[in-house]
N, C-alpha and C positions, 0 to 999 in steps of 0.2 A: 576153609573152602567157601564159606556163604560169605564172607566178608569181601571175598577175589572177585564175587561174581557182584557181590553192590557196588564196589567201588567199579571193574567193567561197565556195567548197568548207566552208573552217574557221567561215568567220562563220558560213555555212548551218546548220550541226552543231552548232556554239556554240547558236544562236540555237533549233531545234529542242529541242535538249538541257534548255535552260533553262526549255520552257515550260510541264512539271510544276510546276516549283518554282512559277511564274509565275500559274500557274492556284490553287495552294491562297495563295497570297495575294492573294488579290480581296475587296473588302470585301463580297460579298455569303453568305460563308461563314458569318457571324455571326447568331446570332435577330433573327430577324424577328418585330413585330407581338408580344415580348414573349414568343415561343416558341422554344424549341431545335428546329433543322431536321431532327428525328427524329419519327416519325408516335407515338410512344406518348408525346410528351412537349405532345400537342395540337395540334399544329401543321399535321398534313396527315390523312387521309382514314383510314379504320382498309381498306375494300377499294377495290382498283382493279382495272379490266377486265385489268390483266396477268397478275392471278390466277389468271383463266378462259383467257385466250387462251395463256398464255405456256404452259402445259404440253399445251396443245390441242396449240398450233403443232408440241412437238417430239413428243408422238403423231403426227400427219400426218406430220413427216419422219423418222421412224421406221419410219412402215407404207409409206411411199415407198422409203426403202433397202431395206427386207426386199422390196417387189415385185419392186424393180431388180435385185435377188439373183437371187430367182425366177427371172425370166424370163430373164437371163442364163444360167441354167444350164441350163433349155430349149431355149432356142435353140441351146445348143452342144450340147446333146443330138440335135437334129433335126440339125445339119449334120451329124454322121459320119455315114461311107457303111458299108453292110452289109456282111456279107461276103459272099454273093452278088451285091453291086453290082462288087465287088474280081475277084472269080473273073472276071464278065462281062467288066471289062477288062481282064483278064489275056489271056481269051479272045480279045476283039478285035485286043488288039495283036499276038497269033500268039503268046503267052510257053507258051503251052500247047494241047496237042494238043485235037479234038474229043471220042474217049473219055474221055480224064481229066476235060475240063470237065463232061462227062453223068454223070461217076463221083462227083466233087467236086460236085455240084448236086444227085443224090440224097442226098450224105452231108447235106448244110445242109439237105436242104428235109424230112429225117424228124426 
């Protein structure tokens, strides 16, 4: 059974490995129509919509990351609590007296 699935395994790998080599020898590598398959040797378009959109695209995911930044740093900015939110529950939990709280709450709040 485990020898069915090594040898599966190796051909898989073999055969994956092999399909670079595989792909640059296809006979359609070669001029076409009397042309080298390079665009300055006449054979394809001098502009394509890639030109516009392709540096558009990574503008847009660009000023996406920098928002995602942003706003990530906001929002962790808005979750921490004050220090008068802290004293509060210090207070609550009984970790400190009533005059200290009134003493410590004028000191934060001038």
């Amino acid at each position: 059974m485990f020898a069915r699935t090594r040898v599966f395994f190796i051909t898989g790998t073999l055969a994956l490995a092999s399909l670079p080599a595989l792909a640059q020898t296809a006979s359609d590598v070669g001029p076409r129509y009397g042309y080298g398959p390079m665009m300055w040797h006449g054979w394809g378009w001098w502009w394509s919509p890639g030109m516009v959109f392709g540096p558009l695209m990574m503008l847009i995911i660009a000023a996406g990351a920098v928002a995602i930044v942003i706003w990530l740093v906001r929002s962790s900015a808005h979750s921490s609590r004050t220090a008068l939110d802290i004293l509060e529950q210090r207070f609550a939990r009984g970790e400190i007296g009533e005059t200290e709280f009134q003493s410590k709450r004028k000191l934060l709040q001038s």
